[in-house]
N, C-alpha and C positions, 0 to 999 in steps of 0.2 A: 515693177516693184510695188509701185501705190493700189494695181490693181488684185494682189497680192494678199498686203496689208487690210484691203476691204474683202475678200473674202473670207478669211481669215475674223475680222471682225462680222461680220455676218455671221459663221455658225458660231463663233462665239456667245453672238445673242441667242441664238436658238439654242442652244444647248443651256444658257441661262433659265430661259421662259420655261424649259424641258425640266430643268431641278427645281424651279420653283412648281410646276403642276405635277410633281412625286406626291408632293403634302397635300395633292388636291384632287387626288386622283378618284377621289368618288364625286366630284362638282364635276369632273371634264373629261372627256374623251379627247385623250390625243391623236391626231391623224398623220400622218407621214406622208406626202405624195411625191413624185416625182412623175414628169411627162417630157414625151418628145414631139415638139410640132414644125408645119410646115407648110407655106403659102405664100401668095405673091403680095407684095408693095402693089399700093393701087393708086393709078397714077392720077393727076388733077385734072390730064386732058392735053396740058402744055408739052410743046414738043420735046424741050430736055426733061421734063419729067416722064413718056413715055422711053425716051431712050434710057432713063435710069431704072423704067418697073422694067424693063428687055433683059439688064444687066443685072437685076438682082433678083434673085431665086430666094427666097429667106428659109432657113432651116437653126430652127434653137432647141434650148431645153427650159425645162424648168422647176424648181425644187421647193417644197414648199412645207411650212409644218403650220397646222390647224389645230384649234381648240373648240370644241363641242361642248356645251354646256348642259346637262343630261340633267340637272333639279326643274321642277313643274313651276315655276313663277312664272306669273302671265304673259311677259314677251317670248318669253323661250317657246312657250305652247302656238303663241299666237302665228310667230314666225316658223312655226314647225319644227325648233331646234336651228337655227343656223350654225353653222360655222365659222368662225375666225382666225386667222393669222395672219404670220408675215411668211413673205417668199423671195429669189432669187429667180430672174430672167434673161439668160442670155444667148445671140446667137451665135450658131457652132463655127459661122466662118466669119472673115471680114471682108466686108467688102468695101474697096479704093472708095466709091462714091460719098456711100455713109457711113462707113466705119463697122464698128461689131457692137449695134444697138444691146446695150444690157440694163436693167433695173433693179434694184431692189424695192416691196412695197407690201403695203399691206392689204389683205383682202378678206371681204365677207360672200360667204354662201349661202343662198335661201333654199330650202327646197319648194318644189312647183306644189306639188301637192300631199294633201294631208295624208299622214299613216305612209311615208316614203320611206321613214327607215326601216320599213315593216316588211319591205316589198325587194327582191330581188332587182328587178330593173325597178331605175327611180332616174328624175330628173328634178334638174337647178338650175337657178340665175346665180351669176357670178359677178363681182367688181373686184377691181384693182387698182389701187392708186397710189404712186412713191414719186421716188428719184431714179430719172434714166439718165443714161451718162455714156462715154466711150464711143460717141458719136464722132464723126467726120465732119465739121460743120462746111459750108459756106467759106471760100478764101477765093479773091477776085486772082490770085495766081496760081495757087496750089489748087485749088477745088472751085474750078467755078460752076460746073455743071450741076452741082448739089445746090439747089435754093428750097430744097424742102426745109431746113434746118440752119440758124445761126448759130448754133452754140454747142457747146459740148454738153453740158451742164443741163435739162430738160424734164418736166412732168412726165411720166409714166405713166398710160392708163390703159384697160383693160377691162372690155364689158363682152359676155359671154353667156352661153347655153353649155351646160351639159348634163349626160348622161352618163348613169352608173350604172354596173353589175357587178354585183357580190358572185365569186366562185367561192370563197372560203369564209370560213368565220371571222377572220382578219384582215380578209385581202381585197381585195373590188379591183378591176380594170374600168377606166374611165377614157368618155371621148369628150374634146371641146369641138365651137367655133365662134366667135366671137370676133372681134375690130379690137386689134392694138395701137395704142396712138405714143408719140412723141413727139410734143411741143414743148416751148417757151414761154406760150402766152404772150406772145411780140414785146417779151426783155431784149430782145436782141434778133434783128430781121437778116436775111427771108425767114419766114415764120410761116410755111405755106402746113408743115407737119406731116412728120413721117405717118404715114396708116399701114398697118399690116394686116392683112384676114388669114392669120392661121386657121388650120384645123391638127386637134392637137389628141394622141393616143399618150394613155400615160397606167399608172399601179398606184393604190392607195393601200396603207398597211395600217391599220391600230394596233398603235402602238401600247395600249394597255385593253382590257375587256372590252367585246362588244356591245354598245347600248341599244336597247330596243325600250320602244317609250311604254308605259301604261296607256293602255286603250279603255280612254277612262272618258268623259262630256267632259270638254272643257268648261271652266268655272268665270265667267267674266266680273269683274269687279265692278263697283260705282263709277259711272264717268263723271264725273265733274265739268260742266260746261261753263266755261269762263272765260273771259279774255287776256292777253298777254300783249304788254310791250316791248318790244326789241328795239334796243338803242346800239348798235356799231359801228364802229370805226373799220377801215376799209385802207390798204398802204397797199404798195407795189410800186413797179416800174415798167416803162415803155417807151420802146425805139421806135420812131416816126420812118424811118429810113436809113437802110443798107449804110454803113459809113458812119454814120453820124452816133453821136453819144444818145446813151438811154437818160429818157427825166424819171423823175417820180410822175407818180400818177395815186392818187387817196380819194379822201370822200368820207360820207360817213351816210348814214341809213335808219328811219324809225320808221317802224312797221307797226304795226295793231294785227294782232293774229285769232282767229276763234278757233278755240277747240272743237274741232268738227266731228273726229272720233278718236278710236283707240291708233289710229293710225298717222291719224293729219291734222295738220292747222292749216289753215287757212286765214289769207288777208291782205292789208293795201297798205300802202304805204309810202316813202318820199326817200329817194335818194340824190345829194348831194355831193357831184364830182368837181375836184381839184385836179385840174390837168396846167401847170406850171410848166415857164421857158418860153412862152409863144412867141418873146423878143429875140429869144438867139433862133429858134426857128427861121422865122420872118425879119431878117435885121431892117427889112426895111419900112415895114409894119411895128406899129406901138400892141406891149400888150397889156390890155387890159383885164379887170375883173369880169365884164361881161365874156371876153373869147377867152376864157380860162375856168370857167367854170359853168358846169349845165346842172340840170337839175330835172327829174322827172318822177311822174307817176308809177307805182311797181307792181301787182298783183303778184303776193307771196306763197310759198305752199310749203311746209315743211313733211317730209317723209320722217316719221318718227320710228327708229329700227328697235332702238331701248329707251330709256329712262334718260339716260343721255346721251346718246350718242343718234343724229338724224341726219339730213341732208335738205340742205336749203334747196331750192328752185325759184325761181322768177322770170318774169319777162315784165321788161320794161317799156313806158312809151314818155319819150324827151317832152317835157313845156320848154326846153330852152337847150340846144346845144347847138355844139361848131364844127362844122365839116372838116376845117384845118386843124382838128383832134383827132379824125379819121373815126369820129360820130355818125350814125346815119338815125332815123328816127326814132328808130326802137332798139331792144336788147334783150340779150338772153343770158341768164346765170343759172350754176349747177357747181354744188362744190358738198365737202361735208365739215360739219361742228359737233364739237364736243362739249354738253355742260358741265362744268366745274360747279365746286362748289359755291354757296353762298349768290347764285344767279348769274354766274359769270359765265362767258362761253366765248370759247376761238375756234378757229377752223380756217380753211382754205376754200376761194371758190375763185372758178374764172365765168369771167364777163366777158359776154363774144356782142357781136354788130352782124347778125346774118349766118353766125357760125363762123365766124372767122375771129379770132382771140383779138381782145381789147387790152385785158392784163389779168393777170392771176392775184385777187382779194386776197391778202392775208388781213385775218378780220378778230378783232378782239371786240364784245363787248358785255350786255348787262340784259337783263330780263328782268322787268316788273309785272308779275303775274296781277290779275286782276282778282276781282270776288267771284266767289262762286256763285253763279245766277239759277244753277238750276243741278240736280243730281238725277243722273238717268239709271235704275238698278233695273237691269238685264231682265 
């Protein structure tokens, strides 16, 4: 029934975002997709993990409705036109191990190269990022052979290639391939992550007129080289081990970033972690401020897609952490934020040790742009 009530609320939404871009239908190109893919779970190498890529075959669908933004303002050009929306993903059977992986989320599309919407066959990068859910987790008596997954409840992600061909003025058949993932972000262990490599045939329909761009010199604006500060705050939670309860886990983060181009910032900066509990972990160990908190060096890099809307990156290297935080010296992050108004910006990023999930940043904070030091005209 719940799972019901959520589909139902999903085209719900879509058919919302669908009447609200009636009134906008000369700003955006609607897109309609639907696909069918299929491919194996890839296993970590462990022996119940190969026995579970043996048993599952994965075969889904997936539905998805896009907005194309067809006016000349300079990211739209810069990025070729991308694409956005939201979608629906789910697989067509269930299977006892891990259940019937499905997601809802939202996704953007770049095309590879310039003058793509011009061209019968064209190609794209794709992301995907929501809530995955209706998993089988982990159960030491109902499910023990599953340790890819602790929870039902799971990030959604999806990074891909594809290619397109137009047969009609409205219609395109498309292929992917791409790494499906479902994690926790280790809120709740085994957190090893489900991975899937579909390859995936699907039909794209527009749903109002086809856009084809002017084939015009793009026009670049003034860059303004300046600096910026990023001051956030950083929450979550993390399960040390199978059984036991999840703690909080925060921090907080000030970067200095230089606008490098129309694309990126770059820069360095200090992050500050809170990792709380170390006494009910260790009851026989005291916890203190030192084994509770690390701090370290960050080199920053912001991927800029719009005006507001980018993706952090970084990789860190520790002046102080604790191995009984399941710390090792360095780190890596990758998430994306959105700016609000007035300097403010949130977003979601996970912090991995190695590639293996730390916890999932939900990050609120502030941007103080610096002066302009210098204007670069094209």
């Amino acid at each position: 029934m719940r799972y019901s009530i959520f589909i139902k609320s999903l085209f719900a939404t879509i058919l919302f975002f669908s009447t609200v871009e009636v009134f906008a239908q000369k700003k955006y190109q609607q897109l309609l997709e639907v696909s069918y893919e299929a491919g194996p779970l890839i296993s970590n190498g462990k022996d119940w993990a190969n026995e579970i890529a043996d048993l599952v075959s994965f075969r889904g669908a997936d539905v998805r409705m896009g907005w194309r933004k067809v006016g000349d303002d300079f990211y739209n050009q810069l990025y070729r036109y991308p694409t956005f929306g939201v979608g629906f993903s789910t697989a067509l059977a269930y299977y006892p191990e891990i259940g019937r992986p499905q997601g809802i989320y939202a996704f953007a599309e770049l095309p590879i190269t310039k003058n793509s919407l011009q061209k019968k066959l064209s190609f794209s990068y794709f992301s995907q990022i929501g809530l995955g859910f209706n998993l089988n987790p982990y159960d030491s008596l109902e499910n023990p052979l599953n340790k890819y997954i602790g929870s039902s409840l799971n990030a959604y992600i999806h990074f891909g290639f594809k290619a397109n061909f137009q047969i009609q003025d409205r219609i395109k058949v498309f292929g992917t391939f791409g790494l499906k993932h479902y994690s926790n972000g280790s809120a709740k262990r085994p957190n090893a992550g489900i991975n899937l490599s579909p390859l995936s045939l699907g039909l794209q329909y527009n749903l109002n007129n086809e856009f084809v761009p002017k084939d015009h010199e793009m026009v670049y604006p003034p860059l303004e080289k300046r600096g910026f500060w990023n001051i956030a705050l950083y929450f979550g939670h993390k399960n040390y081990e199978i059984g036991d309860p999840s703690y909080f886990r925060g921090g907080f983060g000030i970067n200095y970033l230089w606008e490098a181009s129309y694309k990126y910032r770059l820069g360095l900066g200090l992050d500050f972690f809170y990792a709380p509990g170390y006494q009910s972990r260790f009851p026989d160990q005291k916890g203190t401020f030192s084994n509770q908190v690390s701090t370290a060096v960050v080199g920053s890099w912001e991927f800029k897609l719009n005006e507001r809307l980018y993706m952090p990156i970084g990789l860190g290297a520790y002046i102080h952490y604790n191995s009984e935080n399941q710390e090792s010296w360095f780190y890596e992050r990758i998430g994306v934020r959105y700016r609000l108004k007035h300097n403010l910006f949130t977003g979601v990023q996970i912090k991995a040790h190695k590639a293996k999930a730390d916890f999932f940043e939900f990050t609120v904070g502030y941007t103080i742009p610096g002066k302009v030091k210098s204007v670069i005209n094209p």
